[in-house]
N, C-alpha and C positions, 0 to 999 in steps of 0.2 A: 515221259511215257515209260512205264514199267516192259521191261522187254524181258522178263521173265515165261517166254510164251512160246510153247511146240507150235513149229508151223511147217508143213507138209509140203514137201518139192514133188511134185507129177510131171514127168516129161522124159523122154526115152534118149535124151539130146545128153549125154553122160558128161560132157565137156560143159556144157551150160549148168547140170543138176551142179556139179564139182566147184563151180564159180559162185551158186548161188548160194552153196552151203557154207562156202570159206567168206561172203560177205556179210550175210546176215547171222553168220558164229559170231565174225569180228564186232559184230554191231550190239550183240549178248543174246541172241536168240538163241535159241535149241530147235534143231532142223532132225527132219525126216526125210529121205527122201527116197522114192518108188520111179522104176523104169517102165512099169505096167498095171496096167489099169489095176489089175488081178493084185499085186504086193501092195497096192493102196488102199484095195479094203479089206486086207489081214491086216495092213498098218490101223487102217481106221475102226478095226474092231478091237482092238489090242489098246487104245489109246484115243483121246477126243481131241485134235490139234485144234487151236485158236483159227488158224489161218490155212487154206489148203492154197497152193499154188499148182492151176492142171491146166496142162498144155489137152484141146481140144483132142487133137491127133495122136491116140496109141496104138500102139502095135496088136493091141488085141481087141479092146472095147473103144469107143468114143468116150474123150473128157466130159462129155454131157450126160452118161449112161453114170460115171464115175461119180460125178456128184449129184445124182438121184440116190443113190445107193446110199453114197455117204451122208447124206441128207436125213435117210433114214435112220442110218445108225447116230450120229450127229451132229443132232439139229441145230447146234448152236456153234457150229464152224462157219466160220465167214468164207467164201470163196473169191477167190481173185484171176479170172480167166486170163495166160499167158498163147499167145497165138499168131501163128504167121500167115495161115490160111483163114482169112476173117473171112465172116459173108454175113449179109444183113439178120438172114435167118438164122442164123447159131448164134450172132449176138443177141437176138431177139428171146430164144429160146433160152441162152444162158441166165440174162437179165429173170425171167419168168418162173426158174428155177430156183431163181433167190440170188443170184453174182453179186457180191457186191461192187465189183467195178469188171470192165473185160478192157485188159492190156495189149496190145500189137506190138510184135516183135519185127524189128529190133526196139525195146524199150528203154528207156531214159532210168534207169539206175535210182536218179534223187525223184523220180516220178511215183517208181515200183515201192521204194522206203515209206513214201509219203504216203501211198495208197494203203502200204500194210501195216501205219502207227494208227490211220485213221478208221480201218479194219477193228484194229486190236481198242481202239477207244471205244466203236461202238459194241463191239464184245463187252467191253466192261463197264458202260453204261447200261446194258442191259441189265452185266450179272447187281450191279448195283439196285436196278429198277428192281430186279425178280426178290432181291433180300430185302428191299423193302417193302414191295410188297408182300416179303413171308412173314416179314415182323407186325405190318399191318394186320393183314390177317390172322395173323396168331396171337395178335390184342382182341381185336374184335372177337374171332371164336373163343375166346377159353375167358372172356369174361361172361358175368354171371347175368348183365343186365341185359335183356332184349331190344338191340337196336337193326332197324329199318331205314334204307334210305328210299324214299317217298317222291316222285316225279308231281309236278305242276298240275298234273293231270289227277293226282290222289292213284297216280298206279305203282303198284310195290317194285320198285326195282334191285331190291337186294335186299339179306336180309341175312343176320348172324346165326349160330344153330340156338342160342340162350334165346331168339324169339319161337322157334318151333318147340321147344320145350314149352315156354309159356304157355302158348297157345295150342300145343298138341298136337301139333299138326309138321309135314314137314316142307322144309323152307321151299324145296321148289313149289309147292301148293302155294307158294305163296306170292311168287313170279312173276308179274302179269296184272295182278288183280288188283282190285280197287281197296284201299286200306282200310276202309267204311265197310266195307262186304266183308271181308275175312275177321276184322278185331271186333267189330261189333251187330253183325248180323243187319246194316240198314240197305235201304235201298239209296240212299242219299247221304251228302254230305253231314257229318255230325253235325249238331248245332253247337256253336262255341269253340271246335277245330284250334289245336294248340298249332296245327300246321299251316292252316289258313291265317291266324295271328301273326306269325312270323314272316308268311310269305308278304302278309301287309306293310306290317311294321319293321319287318328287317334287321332284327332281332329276336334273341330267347326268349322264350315263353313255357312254364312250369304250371300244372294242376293236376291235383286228383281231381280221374276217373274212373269210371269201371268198365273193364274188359271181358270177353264175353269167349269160352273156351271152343274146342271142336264138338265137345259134348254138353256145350251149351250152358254151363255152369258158366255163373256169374265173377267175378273174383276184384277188388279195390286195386288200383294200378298209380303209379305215379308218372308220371309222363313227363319230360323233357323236349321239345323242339327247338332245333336249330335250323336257321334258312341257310341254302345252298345257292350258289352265287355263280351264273355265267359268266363268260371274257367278257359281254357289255356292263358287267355288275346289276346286272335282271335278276333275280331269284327264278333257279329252276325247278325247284322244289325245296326240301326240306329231313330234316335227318331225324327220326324220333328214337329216342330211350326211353324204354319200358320198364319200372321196375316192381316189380308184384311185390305189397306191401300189407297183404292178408297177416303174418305173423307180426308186423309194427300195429296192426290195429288189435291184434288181440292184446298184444303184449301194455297197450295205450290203455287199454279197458281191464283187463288186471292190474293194470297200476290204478286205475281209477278205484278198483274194486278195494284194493288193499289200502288206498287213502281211508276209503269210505270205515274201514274194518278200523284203521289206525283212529280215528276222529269217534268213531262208535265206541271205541276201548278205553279212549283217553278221557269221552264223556263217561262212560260206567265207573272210569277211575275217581273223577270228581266228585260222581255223585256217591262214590264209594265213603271218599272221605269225609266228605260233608253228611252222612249218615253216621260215621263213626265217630263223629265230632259232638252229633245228637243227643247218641244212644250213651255217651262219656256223661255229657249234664244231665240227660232226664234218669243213667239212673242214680247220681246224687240225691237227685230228686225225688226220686222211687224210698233211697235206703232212708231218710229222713221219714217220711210219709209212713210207709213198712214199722220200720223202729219204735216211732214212737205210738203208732196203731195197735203195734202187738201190745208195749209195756203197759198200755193205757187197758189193754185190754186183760193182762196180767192181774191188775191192780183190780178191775170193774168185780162187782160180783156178777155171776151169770146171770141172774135173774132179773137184771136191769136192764130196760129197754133200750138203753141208747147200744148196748153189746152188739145187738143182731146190727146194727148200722158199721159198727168198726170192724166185722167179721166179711161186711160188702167191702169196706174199706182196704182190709189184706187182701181178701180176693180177689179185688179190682189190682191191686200193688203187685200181687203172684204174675196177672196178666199182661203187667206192664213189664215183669222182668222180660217175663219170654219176650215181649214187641223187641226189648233190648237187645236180647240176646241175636234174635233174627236181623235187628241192624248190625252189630258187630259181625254177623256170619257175614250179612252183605258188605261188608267193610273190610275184612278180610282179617280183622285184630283178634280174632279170639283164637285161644292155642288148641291144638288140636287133641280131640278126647273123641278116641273110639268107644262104643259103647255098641251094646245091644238095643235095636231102633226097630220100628213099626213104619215103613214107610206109609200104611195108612193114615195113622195119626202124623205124623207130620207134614203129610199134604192136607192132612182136615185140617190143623190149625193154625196152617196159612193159607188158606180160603181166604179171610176177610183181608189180610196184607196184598194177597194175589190183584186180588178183584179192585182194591184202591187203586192199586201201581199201574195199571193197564188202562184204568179209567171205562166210561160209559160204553162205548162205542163196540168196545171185543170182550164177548161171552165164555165164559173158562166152562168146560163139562167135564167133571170127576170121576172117573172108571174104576174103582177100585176092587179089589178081590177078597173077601173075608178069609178066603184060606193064603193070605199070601205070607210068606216066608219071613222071617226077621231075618234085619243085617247086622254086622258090626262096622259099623263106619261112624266118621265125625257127625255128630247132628249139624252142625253149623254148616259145614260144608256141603252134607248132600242139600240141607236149603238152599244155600247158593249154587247149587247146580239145579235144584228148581227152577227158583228164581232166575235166575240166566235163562234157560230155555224159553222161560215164559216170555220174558222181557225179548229175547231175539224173534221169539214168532209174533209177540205183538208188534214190531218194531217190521217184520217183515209184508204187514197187510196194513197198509196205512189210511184204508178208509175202514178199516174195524173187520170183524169177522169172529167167527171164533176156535177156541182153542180149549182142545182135549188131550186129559192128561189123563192115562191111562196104567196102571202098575200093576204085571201080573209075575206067575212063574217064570220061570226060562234056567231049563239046564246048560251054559256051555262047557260044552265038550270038545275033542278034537277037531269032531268031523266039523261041527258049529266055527268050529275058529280058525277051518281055513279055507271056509267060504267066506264067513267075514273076516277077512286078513288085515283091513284095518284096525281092530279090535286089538 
């Protein structure tokens, strides 16, 4: 027994207070002690004694008046009535007061010790019980998940403040009430009840569902129940954690998204290479064809028929560079050459590349501007940045549709570039 404890002598009896102080010093306690009711509660405002010892009978107040008072100021002093003048009703009243035991004097000495270690036990079973439940409590509140504990009946009998956040609401609203009514707006039990699971089976039980706010917004919830277990080992209900899982689903679908974007990238990569891989043989193929087209035609005289066929022949060779050239843009191998560019004509003479690669199904409309602007930029490039758009909006309507490519003026300027600030 820890006797590190103020304990408060009440009695006008100076020769007894003197006796009581010099045994329970010797025993390691720390004593107070008051001749009148009146120095007991300056003592008791001044200081919270463990243990009060009050003689019923004072000179000025009644022991009984003494610790109502002190009660008030207090509450957590155990009282130990010491008394020569008993009577059924002061014991009665003592007791009703809160006493924890009432003494008759003359008292037995190892009876009084006894009463005031078992005094000072239930003090500090208490102060034990109060720190655990502040540490309880102080888990429960200050975590982030919304937990309820839930009665047999589906009525909310508690509830942490991280569930009135959730639910928007605050937790006394939530007191009383059916767990059906408040989280999901029903008149009846859910169907499928993670709380009615466990109170079955007598164990956890885990699923998403969706909870339902004070302003009626919907929201994806993860749920946890635990069943709660009486002295027969009955389930008397069940404990639920709530955890709002709205940003894990977005977070699930942007990863979805960015697979999709990686797997999209990886495929343009391939078919990057394997175009550049193409446009490498067809045009050996090209400069052969070309080469000896022209020398053949070097050599022809004009006025020989077969001329006008090998003059289709280079011509057709000229249009197989460009096909080349535009796989290489698509491929990314070709070095970069800024030049003065007609973005008309380079969306006119990938019309017919456009319209293969997209296939049947999605229709290209060509918007073009006669007075529009020349650029200096790579040709290769800005085709490949054609071609990308096109391929991404065909790629975005997959039962076909169509698709308009439009090129006109546009000044940016300041005011222009910090509305569009992604620019």
């Amino acid at each position: 027994m820890c006797t590190n404890h103020n304990i408060l002598i009440v009695d006008d009896d100076a020769s007894l207070r003197r006796t009581l102080n010099d045994i329970l010093q010797a025993k390691g306690y720390t004593t107070i002690d008051a001749d009148t009711g009146a120095i007991a509660i300056d003592i008791i405002q001044k200081t919270q004694p463990a243990v009060a010892l009050i003689d019923l009978v004072l000179p000025d107040i009644s022991g009984l008046e003494v610790m109502k008072i002190i009660k008030e100021h207090s509450p957590n002093t155990e009282f130990i009535v010491l008394t020569g003048n008993a009577s059924q009703e002061s014991a009665i009243e003592a007791i009703n007061l809160g006493a924890f035991n009432y003494i008759l004097k003359p008292y037995d000495l190892e009876q009084l010790f006894l009463t005031i270690d078992r005094a000072i036990e239930k003090l500090e079973a208490r102060e034990v019980l109060r720190k655990s439940e502040e540490r309880y409590r102080s888990l429960v509140e200050n975590i982030k998940l919304g937990i309820t504990l839930i009665d047999s009946d589906y009525n909310i009998v508690t509830a942490n403040t991280a569930a009135g956040r959730l639910y928007q609401m605050e937790v006394d609203e939530f007191i009383g009430n059916k767990c059906y009514k408040k989280f999901k707006k029903r008149k009846t039990v859910c169907p499928h009840c993670p709380g009615t699971q466990v109170m079955d089976s007598k164990v956890q039980h885990e699923t998403e569902a969706e909870s339902i706010r004070a302003d009626g917004s919907r929201f994806p919830v993860w749920v946890r129940a635990f069943p709660v277990f009486g002295a027969d080992g009955a389930p008397t209900g069940f404990i639920e954690i709530v955890e709002d899982i709205t940003e894990k689903k977005l977070a699930r679908v942007e990863k979805q998204n960015l697979q999709s974007q990686l797997s999209q990238a990886q495929k343009m990569e391939s078919i990057g290479r394997f175009a550049g891989s193409i446009a490498h043989d067809f045009s050996n193929i090209l400069f052969a064809i070309n080469g000896f087209a022209e020398l053949t035609l070097q050599e022809m005289d004009k006025n020989d028929p077969l001329a006008k066929n090998l003059a289709i022949i280079l011509d057709t060779g000229e249009k197989g560079k460009d096909l080349t050239k535009q796989l290489l843009a698509f491929s990314r191998k070709q070095k970069t050459k800024p030049e003065i560019l007609s973005i008309n004509i380079i969306i006119e003479n990938m019309q017919k590349m456009l319209k293969r690669l997209i296939g049947v199904n999605t229709k290209i409309k060509i918007i073009m501007d006669k007075q529009l602007w020349n650029i200096k930029a790579d040709q290769s490039q800005i085709e490949q940045v054609i071609m990308n758009l096109v391929v991404n909006a065909h790629d975005a309507m997959q039962n076909g549709g169509n698709i308009t490519i439009k090129a006109e003026n546009s000044i940016v300027d300041e005011e222009y570039t910090s509305v569009m600030s992604t620019i």
